[in-house]
Residue frames as a rotation matrix with the C-alpha (Angstrom) as fourth column:
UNK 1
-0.259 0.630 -0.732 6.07
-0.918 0.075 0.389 -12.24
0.300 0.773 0.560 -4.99
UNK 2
0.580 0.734 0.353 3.44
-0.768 0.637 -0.062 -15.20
-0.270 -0.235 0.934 -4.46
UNK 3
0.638 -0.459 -0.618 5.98
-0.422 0.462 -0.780 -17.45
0.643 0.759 0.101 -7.13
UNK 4
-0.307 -0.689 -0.656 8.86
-0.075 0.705 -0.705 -17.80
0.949 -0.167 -0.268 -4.94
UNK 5
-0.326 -0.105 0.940 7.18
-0.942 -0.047 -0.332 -18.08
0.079 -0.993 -0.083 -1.38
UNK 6
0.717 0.677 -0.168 5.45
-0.677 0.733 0.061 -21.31
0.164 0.070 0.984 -2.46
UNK 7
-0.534 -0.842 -0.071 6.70
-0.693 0.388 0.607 -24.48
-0.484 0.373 -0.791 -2.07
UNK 8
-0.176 0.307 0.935 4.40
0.369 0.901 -0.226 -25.87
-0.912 0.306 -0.272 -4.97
UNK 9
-0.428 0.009 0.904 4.20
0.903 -0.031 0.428 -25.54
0.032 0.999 0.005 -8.77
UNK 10
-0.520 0.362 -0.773 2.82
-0.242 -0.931 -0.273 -21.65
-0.819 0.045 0.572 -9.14
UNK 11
-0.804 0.108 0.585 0.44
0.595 0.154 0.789 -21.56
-0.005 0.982 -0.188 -11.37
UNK 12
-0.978 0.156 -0.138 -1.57
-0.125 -0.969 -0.214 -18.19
-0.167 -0.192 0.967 -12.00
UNK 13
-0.250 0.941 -0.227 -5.36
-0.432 0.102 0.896 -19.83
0.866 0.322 0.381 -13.36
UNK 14
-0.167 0.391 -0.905 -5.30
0.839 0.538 0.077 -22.00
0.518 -0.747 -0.418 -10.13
UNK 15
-0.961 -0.275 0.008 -5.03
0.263 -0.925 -0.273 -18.32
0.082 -0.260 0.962 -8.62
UNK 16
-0.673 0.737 -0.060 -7.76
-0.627 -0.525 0.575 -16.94
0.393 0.425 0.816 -10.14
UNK 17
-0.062 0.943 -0.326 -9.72
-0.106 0.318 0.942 -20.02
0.992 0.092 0.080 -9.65
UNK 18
-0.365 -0.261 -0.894 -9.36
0.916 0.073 -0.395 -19.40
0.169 -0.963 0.212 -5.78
UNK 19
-0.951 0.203 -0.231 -10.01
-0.084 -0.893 -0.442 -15.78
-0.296 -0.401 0.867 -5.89
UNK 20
-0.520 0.848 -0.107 -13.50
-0.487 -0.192 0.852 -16.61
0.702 0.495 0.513 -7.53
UNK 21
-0.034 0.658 -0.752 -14.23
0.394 0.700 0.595 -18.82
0.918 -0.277 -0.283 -4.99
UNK 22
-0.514 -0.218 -0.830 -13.49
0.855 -0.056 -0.515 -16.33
0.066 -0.974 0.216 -2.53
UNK 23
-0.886 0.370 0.278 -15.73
-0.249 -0.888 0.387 -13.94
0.390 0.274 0.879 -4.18
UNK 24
-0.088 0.995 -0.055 -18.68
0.120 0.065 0.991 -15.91
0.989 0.080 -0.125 -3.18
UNK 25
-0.256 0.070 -0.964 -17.72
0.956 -0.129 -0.263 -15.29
-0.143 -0.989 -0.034 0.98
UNK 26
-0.958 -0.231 0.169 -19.01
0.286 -0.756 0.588 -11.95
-0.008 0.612 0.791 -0.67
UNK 27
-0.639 0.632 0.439 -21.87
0.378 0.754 -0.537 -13.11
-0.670 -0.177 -0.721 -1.48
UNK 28
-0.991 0.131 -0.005 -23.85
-0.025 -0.147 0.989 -12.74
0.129 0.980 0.149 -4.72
UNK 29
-0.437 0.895 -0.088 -27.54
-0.775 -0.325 0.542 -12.74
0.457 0.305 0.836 -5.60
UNK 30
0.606 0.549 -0.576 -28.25
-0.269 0.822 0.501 -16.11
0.749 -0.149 0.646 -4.30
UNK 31
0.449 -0.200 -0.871 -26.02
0.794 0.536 0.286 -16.96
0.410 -0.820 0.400 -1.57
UNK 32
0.946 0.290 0.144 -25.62
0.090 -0.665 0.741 -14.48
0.311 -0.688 -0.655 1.39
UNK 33
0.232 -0.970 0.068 -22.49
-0.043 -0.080 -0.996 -12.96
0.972 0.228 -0.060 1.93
UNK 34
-0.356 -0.637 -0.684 -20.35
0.795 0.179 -0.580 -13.24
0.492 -0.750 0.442 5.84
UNK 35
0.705 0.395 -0.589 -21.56
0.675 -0.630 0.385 -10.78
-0.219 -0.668 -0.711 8.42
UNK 36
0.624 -0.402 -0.670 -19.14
-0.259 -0.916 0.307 -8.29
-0.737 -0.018 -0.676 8.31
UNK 37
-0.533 -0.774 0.343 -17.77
0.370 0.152 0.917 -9.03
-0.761 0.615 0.205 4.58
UNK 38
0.843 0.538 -0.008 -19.40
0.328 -0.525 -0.785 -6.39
-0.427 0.659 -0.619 1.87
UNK 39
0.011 -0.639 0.769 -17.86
0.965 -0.194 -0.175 -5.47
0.261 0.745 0.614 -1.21
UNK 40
0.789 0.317 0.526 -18.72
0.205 -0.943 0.262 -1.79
0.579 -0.099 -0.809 -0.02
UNK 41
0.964 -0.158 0.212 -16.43
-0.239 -0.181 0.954 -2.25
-0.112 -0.971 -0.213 2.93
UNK 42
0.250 -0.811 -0.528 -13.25
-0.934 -0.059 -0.352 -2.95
0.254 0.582 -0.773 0.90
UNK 43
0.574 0.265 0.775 -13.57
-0.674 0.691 0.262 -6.71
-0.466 -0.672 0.575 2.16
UNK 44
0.926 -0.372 0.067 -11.84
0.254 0.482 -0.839 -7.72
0.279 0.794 0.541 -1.00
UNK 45
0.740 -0.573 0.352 -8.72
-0.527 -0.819 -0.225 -6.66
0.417 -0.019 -0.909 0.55
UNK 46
0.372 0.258 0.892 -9.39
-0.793 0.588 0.161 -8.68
-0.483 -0.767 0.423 3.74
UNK 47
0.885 0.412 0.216 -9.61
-0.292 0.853 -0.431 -11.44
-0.362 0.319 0.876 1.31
UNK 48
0.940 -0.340 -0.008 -6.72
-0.074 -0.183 -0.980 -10.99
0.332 0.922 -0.197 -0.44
UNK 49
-0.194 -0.721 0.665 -4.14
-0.860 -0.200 -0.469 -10.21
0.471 -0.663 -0.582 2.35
UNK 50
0.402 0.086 0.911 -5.64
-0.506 0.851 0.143 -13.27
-0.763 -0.518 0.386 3.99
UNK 51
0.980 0.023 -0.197 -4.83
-0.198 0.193 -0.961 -15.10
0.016 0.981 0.194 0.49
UNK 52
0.371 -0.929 0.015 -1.29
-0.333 -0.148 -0.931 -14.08
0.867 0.340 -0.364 0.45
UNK 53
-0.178 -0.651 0.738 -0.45
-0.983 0.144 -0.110 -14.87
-0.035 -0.745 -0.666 3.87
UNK 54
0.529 0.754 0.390 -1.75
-0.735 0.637 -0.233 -18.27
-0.424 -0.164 0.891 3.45
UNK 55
0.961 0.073 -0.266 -0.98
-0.247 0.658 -0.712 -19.88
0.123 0.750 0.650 0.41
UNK 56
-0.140 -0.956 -0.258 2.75
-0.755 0.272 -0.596 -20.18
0.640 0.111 -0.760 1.61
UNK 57
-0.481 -0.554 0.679 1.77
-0.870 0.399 -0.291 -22.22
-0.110 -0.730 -0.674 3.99
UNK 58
0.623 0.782 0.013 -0.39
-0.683 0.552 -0.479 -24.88
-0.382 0.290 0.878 1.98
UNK 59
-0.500 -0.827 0.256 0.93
-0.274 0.432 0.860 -27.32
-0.822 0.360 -0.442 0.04
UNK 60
-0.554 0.542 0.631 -1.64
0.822 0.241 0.515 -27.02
0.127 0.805 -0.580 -2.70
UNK 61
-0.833 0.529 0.165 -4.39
-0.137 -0.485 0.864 -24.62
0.536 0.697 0.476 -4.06
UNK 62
-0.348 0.890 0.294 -8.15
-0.649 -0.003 -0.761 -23.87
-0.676 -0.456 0.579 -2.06
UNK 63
0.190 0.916 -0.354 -9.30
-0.710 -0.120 -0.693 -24.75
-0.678 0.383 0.628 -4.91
UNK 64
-0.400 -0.749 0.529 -8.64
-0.259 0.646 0.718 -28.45
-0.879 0.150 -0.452 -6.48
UNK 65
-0.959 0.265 0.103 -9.94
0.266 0.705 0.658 -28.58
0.102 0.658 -0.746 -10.05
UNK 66
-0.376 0.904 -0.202 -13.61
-0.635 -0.093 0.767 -27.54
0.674 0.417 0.609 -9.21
UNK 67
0.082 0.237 -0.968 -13.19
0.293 0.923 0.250 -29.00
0.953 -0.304 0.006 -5.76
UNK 68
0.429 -0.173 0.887 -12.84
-0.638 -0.753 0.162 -27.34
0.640 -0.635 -0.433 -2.44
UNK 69
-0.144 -0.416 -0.898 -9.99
0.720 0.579 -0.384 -29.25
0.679 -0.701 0.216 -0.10
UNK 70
0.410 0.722 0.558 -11.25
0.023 -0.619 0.785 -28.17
0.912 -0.309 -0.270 2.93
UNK 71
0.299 -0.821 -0.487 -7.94
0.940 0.166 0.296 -28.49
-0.162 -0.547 0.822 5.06
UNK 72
-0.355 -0.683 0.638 -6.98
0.903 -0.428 0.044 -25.80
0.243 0.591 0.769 3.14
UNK 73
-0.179 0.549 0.816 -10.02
0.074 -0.820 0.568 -23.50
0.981 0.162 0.106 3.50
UNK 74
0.736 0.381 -0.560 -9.93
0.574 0.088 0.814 -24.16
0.360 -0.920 -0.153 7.01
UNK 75
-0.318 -0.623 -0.715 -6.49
0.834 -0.542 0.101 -22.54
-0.450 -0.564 0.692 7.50
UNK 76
-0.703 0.111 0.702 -7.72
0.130 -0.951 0.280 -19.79
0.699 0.289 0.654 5.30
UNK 77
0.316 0.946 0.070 -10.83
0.427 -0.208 0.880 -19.51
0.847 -0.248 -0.470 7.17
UNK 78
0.420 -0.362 -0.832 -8.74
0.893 0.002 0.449 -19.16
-0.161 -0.932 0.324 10.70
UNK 79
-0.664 -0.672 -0.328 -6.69
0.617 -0.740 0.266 -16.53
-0.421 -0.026 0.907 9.20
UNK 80
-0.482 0.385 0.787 -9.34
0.244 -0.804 0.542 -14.86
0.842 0.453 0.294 7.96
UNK 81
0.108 0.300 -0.948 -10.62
0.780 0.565 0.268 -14.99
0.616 -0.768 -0.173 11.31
UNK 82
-0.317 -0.398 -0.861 -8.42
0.741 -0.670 0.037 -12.73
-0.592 -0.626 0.507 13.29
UNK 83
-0.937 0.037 0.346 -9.63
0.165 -0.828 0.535 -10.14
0.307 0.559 0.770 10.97
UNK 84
0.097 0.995 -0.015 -13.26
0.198 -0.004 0.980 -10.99
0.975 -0.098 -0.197 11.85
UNK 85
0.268 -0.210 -0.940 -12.01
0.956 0.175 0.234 -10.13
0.115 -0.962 0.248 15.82
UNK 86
-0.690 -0.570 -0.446 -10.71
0.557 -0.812 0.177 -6.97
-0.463 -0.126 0.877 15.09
UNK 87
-0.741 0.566 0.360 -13.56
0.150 -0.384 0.911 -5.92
0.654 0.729 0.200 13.28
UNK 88
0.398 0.794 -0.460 -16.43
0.542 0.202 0.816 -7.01
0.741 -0.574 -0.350 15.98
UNK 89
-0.166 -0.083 -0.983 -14.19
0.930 -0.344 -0.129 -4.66
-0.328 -0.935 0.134 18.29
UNK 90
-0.991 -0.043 0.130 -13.70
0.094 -0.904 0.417 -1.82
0.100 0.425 0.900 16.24
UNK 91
-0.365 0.837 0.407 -18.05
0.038 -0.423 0.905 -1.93
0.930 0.345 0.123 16.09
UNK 92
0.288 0.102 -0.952 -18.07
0.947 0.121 0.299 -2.56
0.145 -0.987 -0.062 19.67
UNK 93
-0.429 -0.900 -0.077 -15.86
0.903 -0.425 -0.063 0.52
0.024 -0.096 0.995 19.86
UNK 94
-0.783 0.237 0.575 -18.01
0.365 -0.573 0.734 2.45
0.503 0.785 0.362 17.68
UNK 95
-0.244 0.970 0.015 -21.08
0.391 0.084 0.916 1.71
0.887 0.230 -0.400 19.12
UNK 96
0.064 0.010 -0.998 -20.14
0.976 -0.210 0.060 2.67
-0.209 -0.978 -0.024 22.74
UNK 97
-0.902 -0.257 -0.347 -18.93
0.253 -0.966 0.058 5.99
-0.350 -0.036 0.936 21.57
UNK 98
-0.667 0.689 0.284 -22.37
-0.080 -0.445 0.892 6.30
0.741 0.572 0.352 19.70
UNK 99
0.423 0.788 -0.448 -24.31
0.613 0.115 0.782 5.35
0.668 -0.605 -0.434 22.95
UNK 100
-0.043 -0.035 -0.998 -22.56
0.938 -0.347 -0.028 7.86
-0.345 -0.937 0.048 24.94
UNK 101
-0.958 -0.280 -0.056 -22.45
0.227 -0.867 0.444 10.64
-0.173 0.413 0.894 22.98
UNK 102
-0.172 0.974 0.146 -26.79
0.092 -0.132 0.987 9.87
0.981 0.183 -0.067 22.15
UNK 103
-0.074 0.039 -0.996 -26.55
0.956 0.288 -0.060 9.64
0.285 -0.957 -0.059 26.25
UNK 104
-0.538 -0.725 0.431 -25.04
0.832 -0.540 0.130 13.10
0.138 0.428 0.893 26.14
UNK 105
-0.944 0.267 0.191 -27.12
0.135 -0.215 0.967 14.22
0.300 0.939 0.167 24.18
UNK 106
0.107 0.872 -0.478 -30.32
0.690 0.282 0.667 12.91
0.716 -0.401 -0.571 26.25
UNK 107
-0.295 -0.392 -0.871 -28.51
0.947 -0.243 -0.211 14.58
-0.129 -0.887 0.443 29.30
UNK 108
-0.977 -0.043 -0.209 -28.38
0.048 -0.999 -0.017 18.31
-0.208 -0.027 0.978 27.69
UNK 109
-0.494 0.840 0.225 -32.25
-0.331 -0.421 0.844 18.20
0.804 0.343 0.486 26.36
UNK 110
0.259 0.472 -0.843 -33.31
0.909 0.177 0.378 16.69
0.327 -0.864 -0.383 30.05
UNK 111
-0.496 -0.381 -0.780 -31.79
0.823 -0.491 -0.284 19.33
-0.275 -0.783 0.557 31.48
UNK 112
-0.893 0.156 0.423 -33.32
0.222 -0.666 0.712 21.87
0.393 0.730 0.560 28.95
UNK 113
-0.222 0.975 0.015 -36.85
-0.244 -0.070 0.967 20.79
0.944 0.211 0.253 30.07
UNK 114
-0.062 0.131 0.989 -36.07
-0.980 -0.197 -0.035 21.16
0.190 -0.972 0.140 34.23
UNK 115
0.841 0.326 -0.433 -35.15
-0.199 0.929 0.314 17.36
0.504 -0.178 0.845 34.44
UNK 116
0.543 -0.560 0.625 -32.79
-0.738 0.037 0.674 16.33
-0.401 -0.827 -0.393 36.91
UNK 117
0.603 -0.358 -0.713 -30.26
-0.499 0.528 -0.687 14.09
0.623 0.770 0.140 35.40
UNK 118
0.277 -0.829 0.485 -28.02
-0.890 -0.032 0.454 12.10
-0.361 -0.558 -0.747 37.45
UNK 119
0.344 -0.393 -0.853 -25.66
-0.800 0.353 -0.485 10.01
0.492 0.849 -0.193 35.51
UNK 120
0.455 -0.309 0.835 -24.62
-0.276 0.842 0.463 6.08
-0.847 -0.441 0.298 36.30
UNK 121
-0.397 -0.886 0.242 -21.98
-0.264 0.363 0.894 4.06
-0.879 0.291 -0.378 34.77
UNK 122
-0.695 0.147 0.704 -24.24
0.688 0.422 0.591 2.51
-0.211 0.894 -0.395 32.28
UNK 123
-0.438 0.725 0.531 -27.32
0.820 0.081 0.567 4.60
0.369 0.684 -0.630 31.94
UNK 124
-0.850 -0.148 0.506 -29.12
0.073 -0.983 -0.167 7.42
0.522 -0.105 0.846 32.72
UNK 125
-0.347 0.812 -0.470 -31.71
0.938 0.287 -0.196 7.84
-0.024 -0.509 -0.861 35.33
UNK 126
-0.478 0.393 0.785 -34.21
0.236 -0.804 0.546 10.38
0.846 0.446 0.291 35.41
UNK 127
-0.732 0.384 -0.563 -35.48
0.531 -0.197 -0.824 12.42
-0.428 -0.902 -0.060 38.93
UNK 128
0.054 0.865 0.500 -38.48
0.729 -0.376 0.572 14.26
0.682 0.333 -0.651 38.90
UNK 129
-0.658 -0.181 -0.731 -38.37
0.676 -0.569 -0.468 17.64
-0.332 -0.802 0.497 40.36
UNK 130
0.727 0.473 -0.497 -40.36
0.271 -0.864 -0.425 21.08
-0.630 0.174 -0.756 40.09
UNK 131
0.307 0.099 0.947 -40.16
0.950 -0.100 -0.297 22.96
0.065 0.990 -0.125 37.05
UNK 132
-0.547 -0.476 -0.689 -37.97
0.830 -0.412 -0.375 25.68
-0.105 -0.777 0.621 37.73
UNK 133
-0.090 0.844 -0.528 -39.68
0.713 -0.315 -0.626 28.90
-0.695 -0.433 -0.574 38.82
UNK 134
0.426 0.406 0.809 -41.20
0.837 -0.515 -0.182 31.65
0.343 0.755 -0.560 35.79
UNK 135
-0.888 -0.399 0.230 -39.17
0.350 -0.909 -0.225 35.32
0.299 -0.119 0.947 35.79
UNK 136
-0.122 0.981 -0.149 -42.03
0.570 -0.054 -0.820 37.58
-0.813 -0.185 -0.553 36.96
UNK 137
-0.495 -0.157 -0.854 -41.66
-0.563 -0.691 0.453 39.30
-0.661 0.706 0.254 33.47
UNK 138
-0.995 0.057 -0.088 -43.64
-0.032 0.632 0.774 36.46
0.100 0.773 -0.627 31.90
């Protein structure tokens, strides 16, 4: 529990008033939320786990009173960080597998319509050749 890892006064409204300010890296009607932080995306999690690993090492509260000590939000910010690193790979990840698989994809319907394909590390090149030749049954 949060209580005994501190090593300052617990107190459970300073809490709260921390997690509200970390709702707005959310963002809300008026102020734009973090690239890759959306309530859709269970980001509140993110937050949260980042939260807990923190706050032992503070020596006070994000949130002073209706102030932001910005020592503080800076180590949160770092540790939220490494999350933002693992994330930008994972869409990196994605997105290759979606650009080879639409590659693929290009490959089998060239080939459909008597295009020569010949495949390169990054991209696909296209040959022109004759259309192959009509059965004489057509």
């Amino acid at each position: 529990m949060v209580q005994s890892e501190i090593a300052f006064p617990f107190d459970l409204e300073r809490i709260i008033d921390d997690w509200i300010f970390m709702g707005y890296l959310l963002g809300n009607d008026f102020i734009p939320h973090l690239p890759n932080m959306h309530i859709h995306a269970e980001s509140t999690l993110y937050l949260w786990d980042t939260y807990h690993v923190v706050l032992p090492k503070l020596d006070g509260y994000i949130n002073e009173f209706g102030t932001l000590n910005l020592e503080r939000f800076h180590i949160f910010l770092s540790e939220l960080s490494k999350f933002d690193t693992s994330w930008f790979e994972e869409r990196e990840a994605d997105q290759r597998w979606m650009q080879g698989k639409h590659g693929a994809r290009m490959a089998r319907e060239l080939e459909r319509l008597g295009k020569v394909v010949k495949s390169t590390f990054v991209r696909l090149e296209i040959v022109d050749q004759d259309p192959p030749e009509r059965p004489a049954w057509q």
